[in-house]
Backbone as ProteinMPNN parsed JSONL, in Angstrom:
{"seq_chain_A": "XXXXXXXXXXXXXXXXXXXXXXXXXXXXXXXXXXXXXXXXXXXXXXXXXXXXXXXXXXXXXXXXXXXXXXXXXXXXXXXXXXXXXXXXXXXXXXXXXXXXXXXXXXXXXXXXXXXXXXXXXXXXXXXXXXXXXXXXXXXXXXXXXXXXXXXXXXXXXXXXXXXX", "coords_chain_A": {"N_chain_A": [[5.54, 99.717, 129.413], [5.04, 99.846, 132.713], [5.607, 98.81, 135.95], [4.884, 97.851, 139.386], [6.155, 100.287, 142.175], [7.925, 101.478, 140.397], [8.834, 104.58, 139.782], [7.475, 107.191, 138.458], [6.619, 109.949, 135.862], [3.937, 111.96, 135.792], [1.929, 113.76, 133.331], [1.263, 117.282, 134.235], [1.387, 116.522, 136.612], [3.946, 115.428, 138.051], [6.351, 113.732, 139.692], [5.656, 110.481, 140.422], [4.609, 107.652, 142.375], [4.166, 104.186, 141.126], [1.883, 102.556, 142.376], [-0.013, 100.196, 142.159], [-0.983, 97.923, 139.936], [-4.118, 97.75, 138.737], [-7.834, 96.866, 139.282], [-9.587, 99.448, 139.362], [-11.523, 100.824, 142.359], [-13.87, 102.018, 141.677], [-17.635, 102.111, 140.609], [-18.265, 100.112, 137.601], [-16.093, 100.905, 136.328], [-13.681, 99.304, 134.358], [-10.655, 97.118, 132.988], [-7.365, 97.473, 133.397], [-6.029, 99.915, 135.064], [-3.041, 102.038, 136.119], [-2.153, 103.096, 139.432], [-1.757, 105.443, 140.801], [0.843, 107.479, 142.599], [1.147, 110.685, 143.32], [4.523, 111.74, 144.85], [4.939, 114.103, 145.645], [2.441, 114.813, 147.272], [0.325, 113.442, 149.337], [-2.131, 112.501, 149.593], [-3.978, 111.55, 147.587], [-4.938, 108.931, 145.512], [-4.045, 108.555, 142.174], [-5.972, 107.514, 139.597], [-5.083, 105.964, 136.424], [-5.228, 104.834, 133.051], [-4.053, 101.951, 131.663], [-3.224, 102.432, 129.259], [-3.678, 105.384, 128.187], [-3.62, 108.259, 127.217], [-2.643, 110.84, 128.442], [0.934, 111.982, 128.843], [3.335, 110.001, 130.377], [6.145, 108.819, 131.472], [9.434, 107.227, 132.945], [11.315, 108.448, 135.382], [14.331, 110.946, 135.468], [17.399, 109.468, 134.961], [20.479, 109.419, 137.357], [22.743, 110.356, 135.986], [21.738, 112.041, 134.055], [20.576, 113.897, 135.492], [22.874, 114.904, 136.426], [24.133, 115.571, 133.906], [22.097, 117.755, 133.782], [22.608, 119.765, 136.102], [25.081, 120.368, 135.155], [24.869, 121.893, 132.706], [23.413, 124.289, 133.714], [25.33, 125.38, 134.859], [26.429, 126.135, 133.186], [25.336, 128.284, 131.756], [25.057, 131.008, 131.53], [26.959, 131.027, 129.47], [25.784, 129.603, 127.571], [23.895, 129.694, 124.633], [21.462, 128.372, 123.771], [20.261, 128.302, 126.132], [19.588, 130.471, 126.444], [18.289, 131.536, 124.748], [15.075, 133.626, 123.355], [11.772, 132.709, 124.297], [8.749, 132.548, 123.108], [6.038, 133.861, 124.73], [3.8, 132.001, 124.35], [4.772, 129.518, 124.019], [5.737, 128.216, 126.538], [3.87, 127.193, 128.022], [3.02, 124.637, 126.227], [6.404, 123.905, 126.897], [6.16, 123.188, 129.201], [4.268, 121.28, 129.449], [5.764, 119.353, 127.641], [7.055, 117.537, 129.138], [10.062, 117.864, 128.983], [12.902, 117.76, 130.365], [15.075, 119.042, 129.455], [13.942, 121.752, 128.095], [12.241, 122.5, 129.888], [14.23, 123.451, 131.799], [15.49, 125.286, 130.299], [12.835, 127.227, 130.118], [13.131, 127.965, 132.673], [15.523, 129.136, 132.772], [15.019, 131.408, 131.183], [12.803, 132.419, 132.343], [13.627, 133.674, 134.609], [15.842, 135.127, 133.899], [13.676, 137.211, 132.019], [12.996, 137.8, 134.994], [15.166, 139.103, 136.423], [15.779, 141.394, 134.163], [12.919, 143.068, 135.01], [13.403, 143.465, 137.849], [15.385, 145.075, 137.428], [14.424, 147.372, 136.58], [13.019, 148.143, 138.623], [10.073, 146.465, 138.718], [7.892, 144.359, 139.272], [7.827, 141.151, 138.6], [5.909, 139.879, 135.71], [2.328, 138.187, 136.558], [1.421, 135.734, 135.455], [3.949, 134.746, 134.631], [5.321, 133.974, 136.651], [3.627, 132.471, 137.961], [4.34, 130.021, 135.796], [7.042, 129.785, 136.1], [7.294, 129.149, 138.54], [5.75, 126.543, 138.585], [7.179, 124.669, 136.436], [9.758, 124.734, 137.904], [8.742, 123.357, 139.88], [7.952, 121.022, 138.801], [10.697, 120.183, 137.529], [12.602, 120.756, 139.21], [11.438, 118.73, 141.173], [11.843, 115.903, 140.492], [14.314, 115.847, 139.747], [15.111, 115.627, 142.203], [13.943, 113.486, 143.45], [15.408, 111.585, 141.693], [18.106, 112.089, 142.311], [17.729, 111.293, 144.691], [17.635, 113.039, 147.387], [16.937, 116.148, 149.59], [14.804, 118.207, 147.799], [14.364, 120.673, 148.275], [17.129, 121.505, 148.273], [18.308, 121.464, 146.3], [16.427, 122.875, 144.795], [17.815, 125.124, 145.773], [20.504, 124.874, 144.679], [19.862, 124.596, 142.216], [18.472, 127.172, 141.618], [20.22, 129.301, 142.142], [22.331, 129.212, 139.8], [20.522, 129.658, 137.798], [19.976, 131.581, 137.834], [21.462, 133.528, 137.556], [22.445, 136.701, 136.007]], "CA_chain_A": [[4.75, 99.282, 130.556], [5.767, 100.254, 134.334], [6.023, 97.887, 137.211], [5.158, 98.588, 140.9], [7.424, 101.064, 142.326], [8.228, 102.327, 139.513], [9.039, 106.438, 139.68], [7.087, 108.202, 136.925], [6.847, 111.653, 135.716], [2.841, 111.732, 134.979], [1.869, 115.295, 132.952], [2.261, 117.768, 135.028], [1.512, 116.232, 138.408], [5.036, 115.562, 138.56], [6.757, 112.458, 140.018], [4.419, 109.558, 141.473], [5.374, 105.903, 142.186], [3.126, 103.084, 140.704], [1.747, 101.863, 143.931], [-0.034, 98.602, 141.62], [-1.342, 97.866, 138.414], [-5.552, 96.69, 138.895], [-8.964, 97.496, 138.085], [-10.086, 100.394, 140.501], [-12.441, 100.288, 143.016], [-14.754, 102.519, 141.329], [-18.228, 101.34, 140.042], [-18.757, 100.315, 135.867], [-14.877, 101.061, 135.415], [-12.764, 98.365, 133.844], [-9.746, 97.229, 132.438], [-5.76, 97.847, 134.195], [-5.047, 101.209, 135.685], [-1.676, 102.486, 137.17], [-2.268, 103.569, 140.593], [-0.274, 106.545, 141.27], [0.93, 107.921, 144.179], [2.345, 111.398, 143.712], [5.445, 111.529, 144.849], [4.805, 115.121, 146.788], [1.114, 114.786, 147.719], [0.088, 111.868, 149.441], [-3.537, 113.063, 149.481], [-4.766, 110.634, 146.807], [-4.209, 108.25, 144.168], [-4.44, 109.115, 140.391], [-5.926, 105.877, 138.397], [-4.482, 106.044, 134.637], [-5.446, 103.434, 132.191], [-2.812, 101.925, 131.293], [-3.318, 103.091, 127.51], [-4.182, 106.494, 128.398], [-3.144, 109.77, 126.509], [-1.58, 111.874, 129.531], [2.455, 111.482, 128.953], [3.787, 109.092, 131.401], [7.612, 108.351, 131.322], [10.392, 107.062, 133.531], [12.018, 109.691, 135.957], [15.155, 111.032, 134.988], [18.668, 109.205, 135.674], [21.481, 110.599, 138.056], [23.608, 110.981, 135.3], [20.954, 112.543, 133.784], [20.568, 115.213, 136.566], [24.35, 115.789, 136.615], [24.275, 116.834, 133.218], [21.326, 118.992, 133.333], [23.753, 120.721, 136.287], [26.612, 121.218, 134.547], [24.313, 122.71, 131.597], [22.966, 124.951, 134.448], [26.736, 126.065, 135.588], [27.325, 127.064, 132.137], [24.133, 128.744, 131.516], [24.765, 132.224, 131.002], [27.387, 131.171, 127.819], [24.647, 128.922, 126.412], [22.708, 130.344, 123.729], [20.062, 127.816, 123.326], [19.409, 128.707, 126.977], [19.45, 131.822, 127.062], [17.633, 132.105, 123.872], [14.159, 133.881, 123.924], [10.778, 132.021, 124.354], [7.568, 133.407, 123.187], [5.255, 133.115, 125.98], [2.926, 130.934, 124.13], [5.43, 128.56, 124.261], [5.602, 128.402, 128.201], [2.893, 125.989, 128.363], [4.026, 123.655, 125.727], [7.271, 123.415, 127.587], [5.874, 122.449, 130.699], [3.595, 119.943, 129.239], [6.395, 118.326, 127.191], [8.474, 116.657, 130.173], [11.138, 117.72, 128.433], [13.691, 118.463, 131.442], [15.507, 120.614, 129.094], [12.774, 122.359, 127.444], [11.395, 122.942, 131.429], [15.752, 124.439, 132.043], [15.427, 126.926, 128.817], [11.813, 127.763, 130.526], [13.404, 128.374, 134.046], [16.126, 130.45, 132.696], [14.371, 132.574, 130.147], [12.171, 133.397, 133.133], [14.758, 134.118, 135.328], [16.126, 136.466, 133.258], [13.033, 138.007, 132.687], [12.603, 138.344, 136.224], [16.601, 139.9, 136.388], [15.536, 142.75, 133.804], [12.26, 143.939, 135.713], [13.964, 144.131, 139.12], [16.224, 146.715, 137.74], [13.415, 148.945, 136.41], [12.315, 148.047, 139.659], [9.317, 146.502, 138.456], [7.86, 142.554, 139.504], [7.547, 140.017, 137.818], [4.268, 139.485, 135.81], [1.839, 136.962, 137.682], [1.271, 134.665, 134.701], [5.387, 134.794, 134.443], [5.591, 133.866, 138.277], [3.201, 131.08, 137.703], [4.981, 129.196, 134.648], [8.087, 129.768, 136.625], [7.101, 128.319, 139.994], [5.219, 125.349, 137.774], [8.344, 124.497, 135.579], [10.665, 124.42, 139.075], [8.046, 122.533, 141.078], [8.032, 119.629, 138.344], [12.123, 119.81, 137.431], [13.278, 120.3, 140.778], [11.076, 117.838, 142.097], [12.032, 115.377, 139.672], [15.495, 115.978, 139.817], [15.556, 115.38, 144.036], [13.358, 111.755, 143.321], [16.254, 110.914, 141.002], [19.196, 111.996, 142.923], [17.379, 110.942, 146.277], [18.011, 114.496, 148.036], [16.063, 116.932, 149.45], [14.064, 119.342, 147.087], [15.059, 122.231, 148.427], [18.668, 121.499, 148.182], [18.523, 120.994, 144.613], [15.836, 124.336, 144.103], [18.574, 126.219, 145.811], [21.502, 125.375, 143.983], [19.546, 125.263, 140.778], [17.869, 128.66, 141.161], [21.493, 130.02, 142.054], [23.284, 128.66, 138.419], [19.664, 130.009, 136.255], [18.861, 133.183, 137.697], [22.802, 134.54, 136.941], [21.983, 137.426, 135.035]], "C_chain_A": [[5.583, 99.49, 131.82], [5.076, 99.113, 135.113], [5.684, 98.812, 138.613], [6.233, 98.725, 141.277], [8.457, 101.703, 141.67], [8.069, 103.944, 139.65], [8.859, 106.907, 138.245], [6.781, 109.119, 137.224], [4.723, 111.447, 134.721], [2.137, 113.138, 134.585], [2.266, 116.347, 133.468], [1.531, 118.104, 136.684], [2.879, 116.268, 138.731], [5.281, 114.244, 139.061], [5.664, 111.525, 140.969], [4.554, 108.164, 141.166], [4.077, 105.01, 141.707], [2.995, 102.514, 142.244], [1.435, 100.216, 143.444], [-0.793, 99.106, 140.738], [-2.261, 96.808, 138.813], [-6.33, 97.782, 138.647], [-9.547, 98.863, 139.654], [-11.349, 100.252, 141.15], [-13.952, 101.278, 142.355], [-16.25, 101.722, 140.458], [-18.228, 101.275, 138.592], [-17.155, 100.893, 135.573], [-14.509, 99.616, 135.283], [-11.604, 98.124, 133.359], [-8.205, 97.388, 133.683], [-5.631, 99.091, 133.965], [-3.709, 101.299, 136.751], [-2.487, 103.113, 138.113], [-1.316, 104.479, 140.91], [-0.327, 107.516, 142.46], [1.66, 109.102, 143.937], [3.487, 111.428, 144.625], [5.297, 113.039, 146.194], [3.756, 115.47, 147.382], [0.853, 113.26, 147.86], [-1.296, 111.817, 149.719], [-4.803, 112.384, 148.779], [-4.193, 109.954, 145.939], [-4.591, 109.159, 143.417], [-4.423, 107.483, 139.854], [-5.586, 106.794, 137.126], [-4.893, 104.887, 134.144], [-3.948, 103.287, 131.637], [-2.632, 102.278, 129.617], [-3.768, 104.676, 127.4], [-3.099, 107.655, 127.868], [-2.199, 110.702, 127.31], [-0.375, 111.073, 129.361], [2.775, 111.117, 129.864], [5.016, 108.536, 130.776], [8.218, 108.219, 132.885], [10.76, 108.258, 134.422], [13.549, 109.602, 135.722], [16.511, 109.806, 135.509], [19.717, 110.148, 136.415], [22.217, 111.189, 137.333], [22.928, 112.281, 134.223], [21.018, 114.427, 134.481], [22.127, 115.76, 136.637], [24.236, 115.917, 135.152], [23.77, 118.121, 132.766], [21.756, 120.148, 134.138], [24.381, 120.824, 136.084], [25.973, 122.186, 133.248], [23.837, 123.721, 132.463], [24.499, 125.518, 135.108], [27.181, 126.338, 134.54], [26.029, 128.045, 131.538], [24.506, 130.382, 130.938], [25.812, 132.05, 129.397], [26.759, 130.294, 127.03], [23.742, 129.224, 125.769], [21.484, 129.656, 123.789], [19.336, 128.004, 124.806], [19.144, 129.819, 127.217], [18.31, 132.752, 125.286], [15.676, 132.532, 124.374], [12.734, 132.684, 123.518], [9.394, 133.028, 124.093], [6.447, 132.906, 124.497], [3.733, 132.58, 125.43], [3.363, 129.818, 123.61], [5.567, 127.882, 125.397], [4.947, 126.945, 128.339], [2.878, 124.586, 127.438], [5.705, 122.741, 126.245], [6.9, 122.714, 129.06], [4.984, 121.028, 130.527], [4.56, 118.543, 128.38], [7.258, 117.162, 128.216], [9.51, 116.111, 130.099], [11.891, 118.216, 129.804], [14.661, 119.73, 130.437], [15.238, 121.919, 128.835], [12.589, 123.502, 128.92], [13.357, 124.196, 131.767], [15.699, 125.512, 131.205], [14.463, 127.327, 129.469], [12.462, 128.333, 131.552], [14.349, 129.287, 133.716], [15.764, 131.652, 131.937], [13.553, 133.061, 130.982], [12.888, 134.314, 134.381], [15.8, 135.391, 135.415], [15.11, 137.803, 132.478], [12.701, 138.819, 133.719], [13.816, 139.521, 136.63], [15.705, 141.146, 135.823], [14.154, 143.464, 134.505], [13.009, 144.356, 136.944], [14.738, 144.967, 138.713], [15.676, 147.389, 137.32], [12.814, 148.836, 137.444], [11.156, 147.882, 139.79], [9.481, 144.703, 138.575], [7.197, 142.176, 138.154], [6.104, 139.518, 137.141], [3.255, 137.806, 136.499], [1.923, 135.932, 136.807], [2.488, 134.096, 134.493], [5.389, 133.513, 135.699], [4.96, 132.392, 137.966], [3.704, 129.647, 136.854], [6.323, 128.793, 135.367], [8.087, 128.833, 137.738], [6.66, 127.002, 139.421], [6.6, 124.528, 137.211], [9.703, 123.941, 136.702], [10.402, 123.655, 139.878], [8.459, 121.122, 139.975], [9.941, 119.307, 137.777], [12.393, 119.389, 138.471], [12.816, 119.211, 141.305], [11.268, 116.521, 141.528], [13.096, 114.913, 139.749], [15.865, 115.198, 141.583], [15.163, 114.228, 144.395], [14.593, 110.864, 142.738], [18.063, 110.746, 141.828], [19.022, 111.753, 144.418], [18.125, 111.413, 147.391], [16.713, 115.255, 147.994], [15.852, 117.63, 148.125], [14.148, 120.432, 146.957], [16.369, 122.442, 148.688], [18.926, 121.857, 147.02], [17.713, 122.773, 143.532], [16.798, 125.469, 144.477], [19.969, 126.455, 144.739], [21.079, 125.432, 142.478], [19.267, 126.747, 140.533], [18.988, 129.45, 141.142], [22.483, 130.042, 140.788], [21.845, 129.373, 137.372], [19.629, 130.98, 136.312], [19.819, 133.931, 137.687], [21.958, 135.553, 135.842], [23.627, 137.935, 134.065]], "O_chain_A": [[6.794, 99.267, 131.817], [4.002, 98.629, 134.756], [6.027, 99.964, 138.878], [7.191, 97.974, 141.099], [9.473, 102.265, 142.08], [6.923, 104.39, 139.583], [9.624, 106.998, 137.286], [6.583, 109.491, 138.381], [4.41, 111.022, 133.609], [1.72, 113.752, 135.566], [3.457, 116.641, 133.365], [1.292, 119.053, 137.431], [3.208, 117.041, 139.631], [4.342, 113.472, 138.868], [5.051, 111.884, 141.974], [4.603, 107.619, 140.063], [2.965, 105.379, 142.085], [3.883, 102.15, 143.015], [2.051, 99.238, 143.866], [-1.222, 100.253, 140.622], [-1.984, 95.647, 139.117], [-6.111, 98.904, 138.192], [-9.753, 98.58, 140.835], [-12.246, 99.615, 140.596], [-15.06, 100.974, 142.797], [-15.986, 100.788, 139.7], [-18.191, 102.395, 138.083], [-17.022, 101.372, 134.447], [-14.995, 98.781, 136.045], [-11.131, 99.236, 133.123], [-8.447, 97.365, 134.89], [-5.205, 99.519, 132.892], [-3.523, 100.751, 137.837], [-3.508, 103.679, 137.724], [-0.164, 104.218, 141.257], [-1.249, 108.097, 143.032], [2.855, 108.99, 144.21], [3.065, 110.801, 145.596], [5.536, 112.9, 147.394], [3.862, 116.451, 148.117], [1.006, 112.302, 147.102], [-1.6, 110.735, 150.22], [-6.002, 112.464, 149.048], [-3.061, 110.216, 145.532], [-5.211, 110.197, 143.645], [-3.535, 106.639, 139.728], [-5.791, 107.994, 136.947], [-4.907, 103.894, 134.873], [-3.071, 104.091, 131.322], [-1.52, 102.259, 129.09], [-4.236, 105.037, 126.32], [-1.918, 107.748, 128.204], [-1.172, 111.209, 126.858], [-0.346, 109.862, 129.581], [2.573, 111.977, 130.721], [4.986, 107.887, 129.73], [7.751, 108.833, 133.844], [10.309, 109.287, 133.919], [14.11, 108.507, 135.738], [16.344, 109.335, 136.635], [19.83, 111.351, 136.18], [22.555, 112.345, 137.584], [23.569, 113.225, 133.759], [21.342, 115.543, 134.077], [22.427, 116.928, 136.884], [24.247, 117.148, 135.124], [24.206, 119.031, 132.059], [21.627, 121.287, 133.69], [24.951, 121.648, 136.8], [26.623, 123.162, 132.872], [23.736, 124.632, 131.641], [24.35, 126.235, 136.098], [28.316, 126.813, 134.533], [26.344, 128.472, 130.427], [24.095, 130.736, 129.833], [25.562, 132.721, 128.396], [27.098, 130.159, 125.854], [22.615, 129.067, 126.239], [20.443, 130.31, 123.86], [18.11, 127.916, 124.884], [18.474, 130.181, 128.185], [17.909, 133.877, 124.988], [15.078, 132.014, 125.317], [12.789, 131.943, 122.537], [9.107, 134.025, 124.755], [6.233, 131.789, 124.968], [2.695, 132.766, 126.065], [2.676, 129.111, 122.871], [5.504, 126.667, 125.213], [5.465, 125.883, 128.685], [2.721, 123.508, 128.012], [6.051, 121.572, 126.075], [7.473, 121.84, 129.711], [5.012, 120.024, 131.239], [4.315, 117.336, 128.393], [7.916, 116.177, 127.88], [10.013, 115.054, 130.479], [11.354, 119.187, 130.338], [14.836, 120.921, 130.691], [15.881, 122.927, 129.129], [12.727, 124.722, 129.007], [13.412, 125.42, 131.884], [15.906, 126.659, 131.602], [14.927, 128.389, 129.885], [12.425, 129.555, 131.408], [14.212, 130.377, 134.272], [16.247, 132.766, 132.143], [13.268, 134.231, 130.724], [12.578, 135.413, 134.842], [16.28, 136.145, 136.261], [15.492, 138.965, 132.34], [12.296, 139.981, 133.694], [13.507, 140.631, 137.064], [15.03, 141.84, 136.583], [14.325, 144.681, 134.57], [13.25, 145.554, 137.096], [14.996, 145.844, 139.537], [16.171, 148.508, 137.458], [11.782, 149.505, 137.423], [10.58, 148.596, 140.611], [10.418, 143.968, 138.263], [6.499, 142.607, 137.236], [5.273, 138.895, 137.803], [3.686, 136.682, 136.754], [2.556, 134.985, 137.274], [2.434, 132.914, 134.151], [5.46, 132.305, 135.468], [5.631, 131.379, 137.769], [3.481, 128.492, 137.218], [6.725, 127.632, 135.284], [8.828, 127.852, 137.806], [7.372, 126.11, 139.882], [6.906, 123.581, 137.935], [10.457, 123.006, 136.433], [11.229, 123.134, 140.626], [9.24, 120.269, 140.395], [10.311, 118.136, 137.692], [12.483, 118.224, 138.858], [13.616, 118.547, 141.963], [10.699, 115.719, 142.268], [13.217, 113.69, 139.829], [16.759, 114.405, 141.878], [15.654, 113.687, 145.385], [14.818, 109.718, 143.128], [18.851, 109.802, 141.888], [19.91, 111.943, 145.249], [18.896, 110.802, 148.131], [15.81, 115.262, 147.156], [16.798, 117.61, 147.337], [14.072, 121.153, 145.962], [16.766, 123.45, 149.272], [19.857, 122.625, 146.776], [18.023, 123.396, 142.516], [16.807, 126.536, 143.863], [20.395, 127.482, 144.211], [21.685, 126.089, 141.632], [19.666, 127.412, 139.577], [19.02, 130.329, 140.281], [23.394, 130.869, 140.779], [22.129, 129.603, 136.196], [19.351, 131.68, 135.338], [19.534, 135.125, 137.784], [21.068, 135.206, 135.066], [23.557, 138.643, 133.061]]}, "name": "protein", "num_of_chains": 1, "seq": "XXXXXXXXXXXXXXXXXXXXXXXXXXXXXXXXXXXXXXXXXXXXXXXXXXXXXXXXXXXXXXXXXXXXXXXXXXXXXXXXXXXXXXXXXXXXXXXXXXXXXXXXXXXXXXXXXXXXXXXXXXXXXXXXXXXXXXXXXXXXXXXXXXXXXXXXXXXXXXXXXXXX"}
């Protein structure tokens, strides 16, 4: 159970604080929903029941985030990251809110993206998409936890995955 102000990771919206825990203003609903406030869109809530199926967890710890960069500064001699992914895996990883899972995703595309640019050939779109998806919910995840910009954190990550 989460608490207002609580920082959760809800599928893959991505980080969003419990604003409060009540019944929504909607008509003929019932029961306790989380109120969630993405975290990078402030555009709307998201009610959740509080028993509801979409994965909802905690956001990472700092120590957390420092070891998923030091696993990201050793990246190119890590096999399990650098191992390959079938790409009907892709979308499994992004839905697990596994942060590691989402790091093996970001570098296996990364290095995808490495070997087309030297046949001098982009990146496929569905690639591009999984990629940008996978970085929007780490990174942004990662910059809630270590309470730092976003794009501090997408630069020096993308600089430690996309070593070829």
């Amino acid at each position: 159970m989460f608490e207002v102000d609580d920082k959760v990771v809800y599928g893959v919206v991505g980080v969003c604080t419990v604003s409060a825990i009540d019944t929504p203003p909607i008509k003929g609903v019932t029961g306790d929903y989380y109120f969630l406030q993405p975290f990078f869109d402030n555009r709307g809530l998201i009610y959740s029941p509080i028993d509801n199926k979409v994965p909802m967890r905690r956001i990472l710890s700092k120590d957390e985030c420092d070891n998923l960069r030091n696993k990201a500064k050793k990246c190119k001699n890590d096999k399990t990251l650098n191992e390959k992914l079938p790409s009907g895996k892709y979308d499994e990883c992004i839905k697990s809110q596994d942060a590691l899972k989402l790091l093996h995703l970001i570098r296996f595309l990364y290095n995808i993206k490495n070997e087309r640019a030297k046949e001098l050939r982009k990146m496929k779109s569905v690639d591009n998409r999984f990629l940008t998806t996978a970085r929007k919910l780490l990174y942004g995840e990662m910059a809630v936890a270590m309470e730092c910009d976003v794009s501090d954190i997408s630069a020096e990550m993308d600089q430690l995955l996309s070593i070829g």
